[in-house]
N, C-alpha and C positions, 0 to 999 in steps of 0.2 A: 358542287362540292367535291372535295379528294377523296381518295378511294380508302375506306376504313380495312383497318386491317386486321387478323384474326381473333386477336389478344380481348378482353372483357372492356378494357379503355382504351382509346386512343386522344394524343392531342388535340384538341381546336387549331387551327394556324391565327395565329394572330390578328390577321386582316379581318377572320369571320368572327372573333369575337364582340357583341355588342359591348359598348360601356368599359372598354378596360379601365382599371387602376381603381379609384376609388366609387363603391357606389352599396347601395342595402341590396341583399338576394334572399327572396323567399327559401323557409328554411326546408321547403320538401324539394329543392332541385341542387341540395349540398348533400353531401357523402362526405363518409367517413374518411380518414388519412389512411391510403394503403400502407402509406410510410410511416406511422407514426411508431417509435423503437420503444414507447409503453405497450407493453400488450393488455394491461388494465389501466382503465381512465375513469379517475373518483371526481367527480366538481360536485361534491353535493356541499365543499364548505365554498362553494362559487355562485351558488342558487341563489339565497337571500339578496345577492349583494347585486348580482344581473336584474332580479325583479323589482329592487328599489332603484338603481341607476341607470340600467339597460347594459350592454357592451360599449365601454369606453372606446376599450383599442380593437382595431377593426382586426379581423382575422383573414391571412395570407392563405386564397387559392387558385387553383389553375383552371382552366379552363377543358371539360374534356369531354367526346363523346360515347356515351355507354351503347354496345351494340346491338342491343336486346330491343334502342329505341334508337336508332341511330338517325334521327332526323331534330333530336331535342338536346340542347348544349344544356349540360349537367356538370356541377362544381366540386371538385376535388379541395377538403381542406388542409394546406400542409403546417400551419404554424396556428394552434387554437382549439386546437380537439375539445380541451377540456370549456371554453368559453362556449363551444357550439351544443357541448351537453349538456352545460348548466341553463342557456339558450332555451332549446326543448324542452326542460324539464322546466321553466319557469315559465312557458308557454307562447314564449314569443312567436312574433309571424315572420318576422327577417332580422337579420344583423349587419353591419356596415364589414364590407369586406374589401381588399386589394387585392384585383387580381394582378396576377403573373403568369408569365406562359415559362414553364422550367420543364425540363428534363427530368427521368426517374433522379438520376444520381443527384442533381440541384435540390431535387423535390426532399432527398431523403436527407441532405448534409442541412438545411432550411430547420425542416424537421428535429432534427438532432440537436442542432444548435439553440435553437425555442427552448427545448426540453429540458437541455443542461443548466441553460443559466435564470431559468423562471421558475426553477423547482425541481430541486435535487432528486433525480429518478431514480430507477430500483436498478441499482448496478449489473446485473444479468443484462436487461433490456440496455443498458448503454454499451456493456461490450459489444450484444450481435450486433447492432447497428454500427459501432467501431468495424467490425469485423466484414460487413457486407460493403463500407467504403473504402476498406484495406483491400479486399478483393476487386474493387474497380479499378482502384488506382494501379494494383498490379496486372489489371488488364490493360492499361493505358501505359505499362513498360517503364513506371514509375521508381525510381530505385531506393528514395529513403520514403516505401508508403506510408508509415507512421508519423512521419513527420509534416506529409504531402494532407495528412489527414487532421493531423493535431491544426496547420495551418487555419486549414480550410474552415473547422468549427471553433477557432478561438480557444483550445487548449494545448498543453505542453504534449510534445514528445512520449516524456515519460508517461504521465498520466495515459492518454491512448493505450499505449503498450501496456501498461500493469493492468489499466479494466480487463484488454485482451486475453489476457493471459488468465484472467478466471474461470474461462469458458475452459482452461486445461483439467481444472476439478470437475470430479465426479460429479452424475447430475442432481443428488444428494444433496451433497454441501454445496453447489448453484442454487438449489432451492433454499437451504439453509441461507445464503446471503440475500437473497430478492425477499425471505419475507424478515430481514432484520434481525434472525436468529442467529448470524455469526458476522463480526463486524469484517470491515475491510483487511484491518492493521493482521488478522488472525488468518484470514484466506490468503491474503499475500504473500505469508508463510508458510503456509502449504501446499500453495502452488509450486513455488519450488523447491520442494521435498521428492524424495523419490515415490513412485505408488505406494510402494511397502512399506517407508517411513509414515506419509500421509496416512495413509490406514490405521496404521498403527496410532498416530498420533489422535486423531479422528473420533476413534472409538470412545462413544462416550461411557462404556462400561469401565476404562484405563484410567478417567477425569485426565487427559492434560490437555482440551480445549474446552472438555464441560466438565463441573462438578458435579456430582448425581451427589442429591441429600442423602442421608442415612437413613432421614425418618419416611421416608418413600417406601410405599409398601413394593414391595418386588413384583406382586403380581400386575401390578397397575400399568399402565403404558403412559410412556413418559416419554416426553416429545420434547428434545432441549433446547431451553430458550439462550435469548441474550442475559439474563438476569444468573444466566448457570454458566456462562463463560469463565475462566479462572484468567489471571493478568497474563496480558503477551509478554509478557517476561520469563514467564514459566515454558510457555511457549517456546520462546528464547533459548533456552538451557536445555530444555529437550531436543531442539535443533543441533546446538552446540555438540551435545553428549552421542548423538545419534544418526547424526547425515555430517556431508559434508558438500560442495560445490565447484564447481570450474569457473578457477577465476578469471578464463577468458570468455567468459558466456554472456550472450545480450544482456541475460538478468545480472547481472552484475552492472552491468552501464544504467540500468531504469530504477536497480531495486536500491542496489548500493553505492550512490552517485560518488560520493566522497571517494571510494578505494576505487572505483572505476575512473575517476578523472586521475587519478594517482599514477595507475598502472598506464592512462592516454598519454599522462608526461613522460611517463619513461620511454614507451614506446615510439615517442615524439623524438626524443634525445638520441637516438641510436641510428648510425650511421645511413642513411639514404639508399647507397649502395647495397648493401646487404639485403637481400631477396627474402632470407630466412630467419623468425622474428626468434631471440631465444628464448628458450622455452622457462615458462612461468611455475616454480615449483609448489605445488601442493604439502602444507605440513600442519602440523596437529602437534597439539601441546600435550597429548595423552598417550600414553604409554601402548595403552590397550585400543587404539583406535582403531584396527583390522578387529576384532571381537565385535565392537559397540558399533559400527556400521555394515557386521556382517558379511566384510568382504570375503572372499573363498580363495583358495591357495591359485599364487596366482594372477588374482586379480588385482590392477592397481589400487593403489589407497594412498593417502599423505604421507608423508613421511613422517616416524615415530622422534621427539627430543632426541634419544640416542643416535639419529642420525643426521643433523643437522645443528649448527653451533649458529647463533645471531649476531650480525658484526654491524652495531652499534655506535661506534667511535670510528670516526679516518684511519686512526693511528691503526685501528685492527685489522683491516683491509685487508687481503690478501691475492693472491694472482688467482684462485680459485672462487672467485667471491659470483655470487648468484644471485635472483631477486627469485622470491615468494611470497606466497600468501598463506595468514594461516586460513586455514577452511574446516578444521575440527578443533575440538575440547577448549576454545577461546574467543574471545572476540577479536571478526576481522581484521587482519590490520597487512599492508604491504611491507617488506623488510630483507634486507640483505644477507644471506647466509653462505656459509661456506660445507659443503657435504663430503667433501674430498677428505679420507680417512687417512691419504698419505701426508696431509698439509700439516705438518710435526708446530704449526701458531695454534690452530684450532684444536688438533688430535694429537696433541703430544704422549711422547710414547712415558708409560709410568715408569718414576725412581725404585731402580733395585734394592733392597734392604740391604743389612749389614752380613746376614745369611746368606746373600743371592738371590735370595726367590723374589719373582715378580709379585709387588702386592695385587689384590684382585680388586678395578675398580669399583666405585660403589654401585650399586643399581638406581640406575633412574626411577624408576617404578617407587624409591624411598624420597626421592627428591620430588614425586609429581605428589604424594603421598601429603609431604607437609606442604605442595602447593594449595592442594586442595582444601587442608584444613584448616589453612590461611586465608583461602579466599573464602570457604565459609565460614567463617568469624566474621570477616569483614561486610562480607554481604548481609548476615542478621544483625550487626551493628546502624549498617546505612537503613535498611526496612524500618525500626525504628527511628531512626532520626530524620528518616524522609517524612511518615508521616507527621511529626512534627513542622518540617521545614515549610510543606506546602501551604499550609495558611498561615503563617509566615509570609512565605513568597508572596501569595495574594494580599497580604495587604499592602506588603511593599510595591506592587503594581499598579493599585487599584485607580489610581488617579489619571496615569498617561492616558493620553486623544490618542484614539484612531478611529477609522472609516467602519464601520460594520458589514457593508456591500463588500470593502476588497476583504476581509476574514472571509467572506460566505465564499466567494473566489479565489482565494486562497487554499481554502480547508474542504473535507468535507463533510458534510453532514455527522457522518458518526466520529468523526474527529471531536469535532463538537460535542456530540452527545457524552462522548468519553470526558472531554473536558467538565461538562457541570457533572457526569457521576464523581469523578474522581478527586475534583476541588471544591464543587458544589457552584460553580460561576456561570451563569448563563450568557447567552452572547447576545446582548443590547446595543445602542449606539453607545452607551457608558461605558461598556464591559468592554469594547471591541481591542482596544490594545491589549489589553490584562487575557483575553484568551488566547490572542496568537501568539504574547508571548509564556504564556503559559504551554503552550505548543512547543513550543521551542526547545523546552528545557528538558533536558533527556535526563530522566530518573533511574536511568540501571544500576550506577553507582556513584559511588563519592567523584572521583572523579570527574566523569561526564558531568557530573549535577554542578561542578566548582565551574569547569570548563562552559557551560552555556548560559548561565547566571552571571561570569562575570562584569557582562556589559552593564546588567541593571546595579553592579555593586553590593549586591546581596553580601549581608555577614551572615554566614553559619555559623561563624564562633559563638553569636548570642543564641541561638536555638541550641546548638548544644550543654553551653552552660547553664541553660535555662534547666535542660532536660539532668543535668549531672545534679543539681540541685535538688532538683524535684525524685531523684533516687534516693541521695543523701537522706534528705528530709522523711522520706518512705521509711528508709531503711532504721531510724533515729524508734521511727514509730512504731515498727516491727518488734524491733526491739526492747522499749518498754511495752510492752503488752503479753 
């Protein structure tokens, strides 16, 4: 035999192992998965179903020797935890297993891969695992590891990257998402928050990720659920009103793929030669954006309206003309500005009166004023007509085929979840088109909602008329009475 080395396991060499590949192994010489990226394993809804049919699908492990007995070859399992507990607990003597002679890192991407597409894990436990194969690959001099690792277990890029990035929240709201108390769509916004935005947002005493009832006694300890979440939309605006981001940052290319692939074409467009990319300007649609992000004198911030004009049309162009993004008080979007105060198309200088005197121009601050009171009009107008539209929308759906396997691969879990709270639709082999594309259709406002409906043909014109009616008729009745 080879000489065993310090560590608790080591591998079999392949030639010593009896029986590889398929064959049944008694269940006291199999051990647990060092690798397994669950740190808790439930098969008690797998019990029943192993003691009426046994284990169909054989369970992947390796071969290895423990040193405490190092003369007895003992079985490592890496793809089947939960079969080999339901196994034990239903009393079996052996299971049919495949073995494989793998490597930690083979052992753990195996494992990983199992995990993800047999049953949606507890998002914590998928990041560190994400995170202990990003770490190999960048031992191995690996340079897009993300991608080197999405590969390797059959997921996106993206997806990788955004689990990873939850392990950047406190360990708090970590725990908060691994037991289901704060979904994805919510953490992945506050991930990229600053600490002190996060915190602030966080706090469930503020409600703008959880609503605390009223009728909660104060003295009581109250421990917030998923059920006390408020919409990521609210979320949304509190971001807008209160942070801001760098539009050249990873998270921009994972979180915000649209204005990230925007910004890859223009960066694409610009001349080869040039060593030095120009620079991507930061602006905000709010007056007061240095206030409500707390910058300090000083410190950069976006640029305020009053300093930046948006050049919309060719015809406005100018020799001064810039690309930005906004990053406060609106929703993202990439766009051409001009900030140059001497550019007399953009900053023209104001007409003297009939006195002489310069008139004083108006303040932004009255212009952001009636923006705002525009767009909250417009936003309590769509909140009602949205809830009308969505079932609506479901039934106009309800009939398209699709696959329910690629939804589950497509989405995840509390995507899902979100979908039947929010529509009431479960995802079946019947329902499986009507939830992705139910997914699909971004409800912030009028417009986005006209813009990702228009494929399926959706009329809003009848849910509104429906709903102007059913005012009228309200109000007819208000009336005589």
């Amino acid at each position: 035999m080879s000489k065993r080395p310090t560590s608790e396991y080591s591998l079999v060499p392949v030639e010593q192992v009896p029986h590889t590949d398929m064959r049944h192994i008694v269940l006291d010489v199999i051990d647990e998965n060092p690798f397994n990226p669950r740190r808790v394993v439930d098969a008690a809804d797998l019990v029943d179903s192993v003691q009426m049919q046994g284990i169909i699908q054989p369970l992947l492990v390796r071969a290895v020797w423990k040193n405490a007995d190092a003369d007895a070859i003992r079985y490592q399992v890496i793809a089947g935890s939960r079969r080999l507990a339901a196994a034990k607990t239903a009393g079996l003597g052996s299971v049919p297993c495949l073995v494989r002679q793998l490597g930690d890192a083979e052992a753990l991407e195996y494992a990983l891969a199992e995990n993800v597409k047999r049953q949606d894990m507890n998002p914590i436990d998928e990041a560190l695992a994400y995170k202990t194969l990003i770490e190999q690959a960048l031992g191995q001099g690996r340079e897009r590891p993300y991608a080197h690792v999405a590969a390797r277990i059959g997921q996106t890029e993206g997806h990788v990257y955004r689990r990873t990035r939850l392990l950047d929240l406190p360990p708090w709201l970590q725990k908060a998402v691994a037991e289901d108390r704060l979904t994805i769509a919510h953490a992945e916004r506050l991930v990229r928050m600053s600490p002190a935005a996060r915190e602030q947002a966080a706090d469930p005493d503020l409600g703008v990720v959880w609503r605390r009832s009223p009728l909660l006694d104060e003295e009581a300890s109250w421990v917030p659920s998923r059920d006390d979440l408020r919409p990521v939309t609210d979320l949304d605006a509190y971001a807008r009103q209160k942070t801001h981001f760098d539009p050249t940052s990873t998270d921009v290319k994972f979180f915000q793929p649209e204005l990230g692939l925007e910004i890859e074409k223009w960066e694409a467009s610009l001349p080869a030669d040039d060593p030095v990319l120009p620079t991507i300007l930061e602006l905000s649609e709010n007056p007061f954006v240095r206030t409500q992000i707390g910058a300090a004198k000083g410190e950069p911030a976006p640029l305020t309206p009053a300093h930046w004009r948006e050049i919309s049309k060719a015809k406005d162009r100018c020799e001064f003309a810039q690309r930005g993004v906004i990053t406060h008080g609106g929703p993202s979007r990439f766009l051409e500005v001009c900030i140059t105060k001497k550019c007399r198309k953009h900053f023209p200088l104001a007409k003297k009166t009939k006195s002489g005197a310069t008139p004083k121009p108006p303040k932004p601050a009255d212009d952001w004023k009636e923006r705002q009171a525009k767009e909250t009009r417009e936003r309590k107008a769509w909140d009602v007509l949205c809830k009308a539209a969505a079932p609506a929308l479901v039934a106009h759906l309800r009939n398209v085929k699709f696959s329910a396997e690629l939804v589950k691969l497509s989405l995840d879990a509390y995507q899902i979840q979100d979908i039947q709270k929010y529509y009431g639709v479960a995802l079946t082999s019947k329902t499986a088109a009507l939830v992705l594309a139910l997914y699909a259709v971004d409800t912030y406002n009028r417009e986005r909602f006209l813009k990702s409906v228009k494929p399926f043909k959706f009329n809003l014109g009848k849910v509104e008329s429906k709903l102007a009616a059913e005012a009228k008729t309200a109000a007819k009745v208000e009336k005589a009475s």
